[in-house]
C-alpha positions as CSV (number, residue, x, y, z in Angstrom):
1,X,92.9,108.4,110.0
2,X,93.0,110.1,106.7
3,X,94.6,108.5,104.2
4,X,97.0,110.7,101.6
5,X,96.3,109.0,98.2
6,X,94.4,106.1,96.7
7,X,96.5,102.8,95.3
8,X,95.0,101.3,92.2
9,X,96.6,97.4,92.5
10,X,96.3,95.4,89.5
11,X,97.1,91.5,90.0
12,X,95.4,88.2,89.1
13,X,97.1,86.1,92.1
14,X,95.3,86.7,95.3
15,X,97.8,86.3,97.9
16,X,99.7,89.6,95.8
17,X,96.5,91.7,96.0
18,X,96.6,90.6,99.3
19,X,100.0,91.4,100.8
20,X,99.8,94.7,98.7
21,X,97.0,95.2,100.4
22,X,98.1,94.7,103.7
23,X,101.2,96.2,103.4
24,X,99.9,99.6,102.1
25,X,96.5,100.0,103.8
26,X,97.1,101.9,106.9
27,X,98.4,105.0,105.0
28,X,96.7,104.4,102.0
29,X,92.7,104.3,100.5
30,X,93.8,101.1,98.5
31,X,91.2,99.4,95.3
32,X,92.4,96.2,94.7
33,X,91.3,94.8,90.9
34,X,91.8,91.0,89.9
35,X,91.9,91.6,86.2
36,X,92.9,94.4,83.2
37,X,89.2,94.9,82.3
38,X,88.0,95.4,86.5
39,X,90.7,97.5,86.6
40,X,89.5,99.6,83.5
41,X,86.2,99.9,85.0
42,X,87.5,101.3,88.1
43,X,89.7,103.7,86.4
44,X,86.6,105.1,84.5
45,X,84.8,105.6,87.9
46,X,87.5,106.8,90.6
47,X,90.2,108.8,90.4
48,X,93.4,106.9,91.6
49,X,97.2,108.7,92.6
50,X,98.6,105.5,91.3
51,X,98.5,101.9,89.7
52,X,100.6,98.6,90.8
53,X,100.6,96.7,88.0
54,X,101.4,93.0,87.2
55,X,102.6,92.3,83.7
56,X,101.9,88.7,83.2
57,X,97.9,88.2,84.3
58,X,96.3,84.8,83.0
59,X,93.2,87.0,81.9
60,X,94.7,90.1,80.1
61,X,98.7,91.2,79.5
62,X,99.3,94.5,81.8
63,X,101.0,95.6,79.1
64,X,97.9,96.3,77.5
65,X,96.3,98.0,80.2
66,X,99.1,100.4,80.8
67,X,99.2,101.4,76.9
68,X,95.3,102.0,77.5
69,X,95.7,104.3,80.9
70,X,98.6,106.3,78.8
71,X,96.6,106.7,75.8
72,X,92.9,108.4,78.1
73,X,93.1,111.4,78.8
74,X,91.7,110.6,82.0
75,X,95.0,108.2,83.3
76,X,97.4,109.4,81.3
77,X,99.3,111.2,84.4
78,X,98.3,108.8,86.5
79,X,102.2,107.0,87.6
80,X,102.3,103.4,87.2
81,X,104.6,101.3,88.8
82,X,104.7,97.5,87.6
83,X,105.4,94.4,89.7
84,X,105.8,91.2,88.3
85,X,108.0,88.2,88.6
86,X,108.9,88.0,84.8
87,X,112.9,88.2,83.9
88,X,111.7,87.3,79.7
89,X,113.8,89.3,77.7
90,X,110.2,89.3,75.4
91,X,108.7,91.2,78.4
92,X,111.9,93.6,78.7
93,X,111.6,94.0,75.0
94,X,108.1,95.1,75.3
95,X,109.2,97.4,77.9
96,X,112.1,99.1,76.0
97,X,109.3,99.7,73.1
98,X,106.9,101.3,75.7
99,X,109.5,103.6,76.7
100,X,110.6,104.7,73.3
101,X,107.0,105.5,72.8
102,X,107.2,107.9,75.7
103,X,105.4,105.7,78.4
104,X,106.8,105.8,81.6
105,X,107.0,103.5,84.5
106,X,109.0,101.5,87.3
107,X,109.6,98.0,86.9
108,X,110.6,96.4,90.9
109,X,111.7,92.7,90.8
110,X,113.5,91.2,93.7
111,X,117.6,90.6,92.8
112,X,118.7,86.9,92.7
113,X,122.1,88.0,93.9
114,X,123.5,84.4,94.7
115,X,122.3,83.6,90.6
116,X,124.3,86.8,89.9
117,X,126.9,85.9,92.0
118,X,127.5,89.0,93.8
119,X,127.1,90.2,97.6
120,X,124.8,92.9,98.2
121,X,126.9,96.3,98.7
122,X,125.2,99.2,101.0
123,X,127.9,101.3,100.1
């Protein structure tokens, strides 16, 4: 089968890279990186159609990294979508300052609906 693009996943927990992984590799040519600085390296190496990203990584902020790919000439265009568990308004913060600075991504994080207390609407 040939696959349409190539996934760069960024993630220091294993079982993530792993379900990303799993998830996306039928349709997709998918290099999985446990770290900011493998993830670099791979970046100056392959050519990737996009980067899942976790913000919060015990060995390196993704926050960094994704300043880095904006700022090469190489990654700049390269869409970057973040995935990460954190709800800190520091992280939001950090986000909102990214944005202004004309970086651009898509943060996904699941919706605690009960905590919000509000039903789910498929209107």
């Amino acid at each position: 089968m040939n696959k349409s693009a190539q996934i760069l996943v960024v993630d220091d927990d294993p079982l993530n890279r792993l379900v990303l992984e799993n998830t996306l590799n039928d349709d997709y040519d998918i290099v999985v990186c446990g770290s900011c600085e493998e993830a670099q390296s791979v970046l100056s190496k392959k050519n990737v159609d996009l980067i899942l990203l976790d913000i919060l990584m015990g060995n390196g902020s993704g926050f960094e990294l994704l300043e880095k790919c904006k700022t090469c000439i190489h990654s700049y265009n390269i869409p970057i979508i973040i995935v990460s568990q954190s709800h800190s308004f520091q992280d939001e913060a950090k986000a909102a300052r990214a944005w202004r600075r004309g970086l651009r991504y898509k943060t996904i994080q699941p919706c605690n609906y009960q905590s919000a207390g509000k039903n789910p609407s498929y209107d």
